[in-house]
C-alpha positions in Angstrom: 57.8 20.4 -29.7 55.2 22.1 -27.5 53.4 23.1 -30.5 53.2 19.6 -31.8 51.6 18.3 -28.8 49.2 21.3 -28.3 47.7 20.1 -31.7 47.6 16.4 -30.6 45.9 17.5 -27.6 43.6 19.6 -29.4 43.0 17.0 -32.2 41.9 14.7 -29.4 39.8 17.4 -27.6 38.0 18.6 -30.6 37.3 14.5 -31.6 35.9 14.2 -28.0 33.6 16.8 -28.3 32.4 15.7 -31.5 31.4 12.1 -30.1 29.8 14.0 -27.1 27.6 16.5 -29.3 27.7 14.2 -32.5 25.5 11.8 -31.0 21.9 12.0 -30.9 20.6 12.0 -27.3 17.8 10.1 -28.7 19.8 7.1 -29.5 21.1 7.3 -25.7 17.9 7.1 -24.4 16.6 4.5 -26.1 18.3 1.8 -23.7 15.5 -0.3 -22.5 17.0 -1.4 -19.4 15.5 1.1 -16.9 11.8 0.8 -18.4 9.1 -0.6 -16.7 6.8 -3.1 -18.8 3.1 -2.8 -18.4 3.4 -6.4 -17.1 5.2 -5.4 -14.5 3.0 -2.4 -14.0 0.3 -4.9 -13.8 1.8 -7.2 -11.5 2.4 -4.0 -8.8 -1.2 -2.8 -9.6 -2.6 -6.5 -8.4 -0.1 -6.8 -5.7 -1.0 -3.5 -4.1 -4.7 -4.3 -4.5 -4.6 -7.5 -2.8 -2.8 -6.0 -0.2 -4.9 -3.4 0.5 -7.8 -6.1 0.3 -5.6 -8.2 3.1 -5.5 -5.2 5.7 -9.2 -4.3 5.1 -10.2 -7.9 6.0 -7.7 -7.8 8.8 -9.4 -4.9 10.3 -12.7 -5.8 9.7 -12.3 -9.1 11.4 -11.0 -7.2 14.4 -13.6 -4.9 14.7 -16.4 -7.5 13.8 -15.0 -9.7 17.1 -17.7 -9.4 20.4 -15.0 -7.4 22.2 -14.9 -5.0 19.5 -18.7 -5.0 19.2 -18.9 -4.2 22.8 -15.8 -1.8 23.3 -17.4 0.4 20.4 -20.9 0.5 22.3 -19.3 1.5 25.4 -17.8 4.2 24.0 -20.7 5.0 21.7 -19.3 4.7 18.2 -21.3 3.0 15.3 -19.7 -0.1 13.8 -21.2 0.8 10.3 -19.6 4.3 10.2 -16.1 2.7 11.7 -16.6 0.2 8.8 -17.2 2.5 6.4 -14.2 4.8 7.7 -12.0 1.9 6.9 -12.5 2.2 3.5 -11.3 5.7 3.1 -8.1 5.5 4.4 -5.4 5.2 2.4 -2.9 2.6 1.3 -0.2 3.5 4.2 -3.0 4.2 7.2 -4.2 1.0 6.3 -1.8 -1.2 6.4 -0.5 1.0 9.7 -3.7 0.2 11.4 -3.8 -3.5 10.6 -0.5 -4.1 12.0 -1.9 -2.7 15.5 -5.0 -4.7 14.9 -3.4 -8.0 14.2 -0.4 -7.5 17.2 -2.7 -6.4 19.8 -5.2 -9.4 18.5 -1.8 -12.1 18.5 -1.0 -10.6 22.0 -4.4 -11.4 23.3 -4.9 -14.5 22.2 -1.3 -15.4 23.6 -2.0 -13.7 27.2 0.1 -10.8 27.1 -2.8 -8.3 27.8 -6.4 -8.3 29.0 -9.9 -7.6 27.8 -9.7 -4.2 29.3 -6.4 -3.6 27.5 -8.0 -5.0 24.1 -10.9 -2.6 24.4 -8.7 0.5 25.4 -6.9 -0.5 21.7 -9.6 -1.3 19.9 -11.6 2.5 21.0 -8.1 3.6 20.2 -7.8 2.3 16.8 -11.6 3.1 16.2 -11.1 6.7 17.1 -7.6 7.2 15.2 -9.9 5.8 11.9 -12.7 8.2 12.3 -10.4 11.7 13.3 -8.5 10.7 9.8 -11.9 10.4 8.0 -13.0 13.3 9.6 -10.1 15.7 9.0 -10.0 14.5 5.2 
């Protein structure tokens, strides 16, 4: 009796293994569910473009404001080379920067800080741009 079922238990093991090794991998891999399409490749190209386009204008709208003009002069930075700086960064210091840019500009329009507090950002942000830049 023991034998009997070693063999089942073998016949079943040994038919297992078979399926498992039998199969090409190839045909496995072929499911089409976890590729991308180049549409969709597309699509994420164009998306991350025009948001990258979205926090360059957002910064360069901040720092082309009077305040900014003036804060920048005061603390003797070029506008050009900040503007140019902008350009450089990347993807994620970009949109990092932008999100300062647009909360401290949201808070000053509503009150919640001053002039002086708006240039202490804005040299801030300025100065954060050009040390990236520079240690690139």
């Amino acid at each position: 009796m023991n034998s009997e079922r070693f063999r089942v238990v073998r016949a079943v093991t040994a038919s297992a293994l078979v399926a498992v090794f039998g199969i090409p991998q190839t045909l496995v891999a072929q499911v089409t569910d976890h590729l991308v399409t180049p549409s969709d490749l597309q699509k994420a190209a164009v998306g991350a473009s025009q948001e990258r386009q979205k926090n360059l204008d957002s910064l360069r709208t901040f720092f082309a404001s009077d305040g900014a003009k003036k804060a920048m002069q005061s603390a003797h930075m070029d506008p050009q080379q900040v503007n140019k700086a902008v350009a450089s960064l990347s993807d994620d210091e970009l949109a990092q920067l932008a999100r300062r840019a647009n909360k401290a500009q949201a808070d000053f329009a509503g009150g919640s800080i001053s002039d002086r507090d708006l240039i202490i950002i804005l040299v801030a942000i300025a100065a954060l741009i050009l040390i990236i830049v520079a240690v690139r």
